[in-house]
C-alpha positions in Angstrom: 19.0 11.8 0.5 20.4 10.0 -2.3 20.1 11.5 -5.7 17.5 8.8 -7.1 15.6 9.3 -3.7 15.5 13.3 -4.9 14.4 12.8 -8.5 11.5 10.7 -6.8 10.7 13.3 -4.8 11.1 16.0 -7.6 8.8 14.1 -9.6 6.1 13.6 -6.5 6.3 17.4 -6.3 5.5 17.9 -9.9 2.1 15.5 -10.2 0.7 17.9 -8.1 1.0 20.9 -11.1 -0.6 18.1 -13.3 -3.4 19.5 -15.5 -7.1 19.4 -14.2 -8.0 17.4 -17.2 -4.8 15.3 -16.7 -5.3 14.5 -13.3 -9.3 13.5 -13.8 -8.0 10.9 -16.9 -5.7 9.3 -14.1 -8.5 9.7 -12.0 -11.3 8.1 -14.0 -8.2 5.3 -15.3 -7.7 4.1 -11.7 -11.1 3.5 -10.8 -11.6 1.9 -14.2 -8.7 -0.2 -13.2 -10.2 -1.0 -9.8 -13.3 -2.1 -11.4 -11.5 -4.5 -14.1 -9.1 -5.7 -10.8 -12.4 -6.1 -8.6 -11.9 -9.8 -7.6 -8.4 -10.1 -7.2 -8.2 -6.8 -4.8 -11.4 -8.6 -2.8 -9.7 -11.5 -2.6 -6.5 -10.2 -1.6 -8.3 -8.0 1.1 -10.3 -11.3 2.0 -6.7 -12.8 2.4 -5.4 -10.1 4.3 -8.0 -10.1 6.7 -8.0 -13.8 7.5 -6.9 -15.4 11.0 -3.6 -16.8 9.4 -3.0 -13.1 7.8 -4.6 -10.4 9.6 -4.7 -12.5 13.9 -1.9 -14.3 13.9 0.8 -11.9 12.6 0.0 -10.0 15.1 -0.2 -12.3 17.7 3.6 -13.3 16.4 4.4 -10.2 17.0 3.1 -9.9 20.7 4.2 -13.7 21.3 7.8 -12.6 20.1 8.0 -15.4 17.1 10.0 -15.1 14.0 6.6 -16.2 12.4 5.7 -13.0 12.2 8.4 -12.2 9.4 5.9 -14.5 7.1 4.0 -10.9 7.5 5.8 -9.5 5.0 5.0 -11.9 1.6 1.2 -10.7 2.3 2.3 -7.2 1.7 4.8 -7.6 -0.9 2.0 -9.6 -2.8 -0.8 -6.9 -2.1 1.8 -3.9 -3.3 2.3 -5.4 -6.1 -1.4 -5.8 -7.1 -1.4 -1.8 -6.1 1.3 -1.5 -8.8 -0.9 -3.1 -11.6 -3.8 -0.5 -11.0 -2.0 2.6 -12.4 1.6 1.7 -13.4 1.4 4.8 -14.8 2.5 6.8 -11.9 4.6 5.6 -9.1 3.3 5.3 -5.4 3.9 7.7 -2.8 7.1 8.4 -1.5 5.8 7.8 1.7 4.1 5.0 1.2 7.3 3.2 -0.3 9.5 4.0 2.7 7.1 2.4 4.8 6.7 -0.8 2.6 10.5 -0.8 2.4 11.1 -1.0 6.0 8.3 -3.6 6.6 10.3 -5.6 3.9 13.1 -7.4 2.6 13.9 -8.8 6.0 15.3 -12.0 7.1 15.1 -13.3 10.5 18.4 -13.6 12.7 18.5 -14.6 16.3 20.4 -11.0 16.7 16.7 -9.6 15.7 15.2 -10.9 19.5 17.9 -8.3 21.2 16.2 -5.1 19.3 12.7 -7.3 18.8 10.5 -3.9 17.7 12.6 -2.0 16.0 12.7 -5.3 13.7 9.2 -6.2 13.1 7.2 -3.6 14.2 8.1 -1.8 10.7 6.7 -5.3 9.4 3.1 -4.5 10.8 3.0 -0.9 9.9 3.9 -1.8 6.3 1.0 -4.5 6.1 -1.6 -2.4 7.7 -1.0 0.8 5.5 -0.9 -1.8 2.0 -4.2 -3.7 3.7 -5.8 -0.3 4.4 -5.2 1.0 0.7 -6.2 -2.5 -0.3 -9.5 -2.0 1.3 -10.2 1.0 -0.3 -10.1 0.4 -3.5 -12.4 -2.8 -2.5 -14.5 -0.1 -0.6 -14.9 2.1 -4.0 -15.3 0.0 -6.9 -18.6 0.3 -7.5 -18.4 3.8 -8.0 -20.1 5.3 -11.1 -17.4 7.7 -11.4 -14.8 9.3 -9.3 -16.6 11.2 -6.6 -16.3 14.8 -5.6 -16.6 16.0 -2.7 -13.6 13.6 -1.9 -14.2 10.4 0.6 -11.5 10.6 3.1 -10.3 6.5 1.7 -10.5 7.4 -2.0 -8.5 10.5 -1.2 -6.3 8.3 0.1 -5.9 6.5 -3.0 -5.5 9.6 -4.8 -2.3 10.8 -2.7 -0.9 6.8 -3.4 -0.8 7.2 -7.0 0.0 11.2 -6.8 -3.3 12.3 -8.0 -4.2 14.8 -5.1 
């Protein structure tokens, strides 16, 4: 692990000791944030749920074409509006090893020898940032955070180290 990897981790390890009345702020900030974001995280779920998006990546995938490297803009762009929500407090640590390995990559011909190890981590990283995506879209009309917990909002609360 290298030592900025630790210090992330360190600090994951410490939002869980944040204060109750901390942690509800946060809490009550990122669904404020969802609200004010509403139509840009609908439309980017509404993008990442479309045939071009959501069908035929996977069917690149199946079908063996490099198109399916085109997967990982989508995700980039719908991290990115994850960011903006709470820039607060950085995502999971999880979370940003899997969108790592999804991206960054650039197709070579070597790629076809060693097909899934090179794209499935492609999929996994769109599906976890459409999932989160579709959460927030799924709780923005709250009234206020909820308790008991939702599994999705949860969720949400573990991406931005609040449970």
């Amino acid at each position: 692990m290298k030592k900025d990897e630790k210090a992330d981790q360190l600090e994951q390890i410490l939002s869980h000791s944040l204060k109750p009345e901390k942690r509800q702020r946060l809490e009550r900030l990122l669904l404020k944030r969802i609200k004010q974001h509403k139509a840009g995280l609908k439309k980017m779920l509404q993008v990442m749920s479309d045939h071009w998006t959501y069908e035929d990546h996977f069917y690149r995938y199946y079908h063996g074409s490099f198109k399916v490297y085109r997967t990982q803009t989508t995700t980039e762009q719908a991290v990115k509006l994850l960011r903006r929500l709470l820039p607060e407090r950085e995502l999971n640590l999880t979370f940003e090893q899997i969108i790592r390995e999804g991206t960054g990559k650039e197709f070579k011909l070597a790629h076809n020898k060693n097909w899934d190890r090179h794209t499935r981590p492609m999929l996994e990283a769109f599906t976890h940032a459409r999932f989160m995506i579709e959460m927030t879209v799924r709780y923005a009309d709250l009234p206020k955070p909820p308790t008991p917990l939702p599994s999705g909002w949860a969720a949400l609360l573990y991406l931005f180290g609040l449970r």
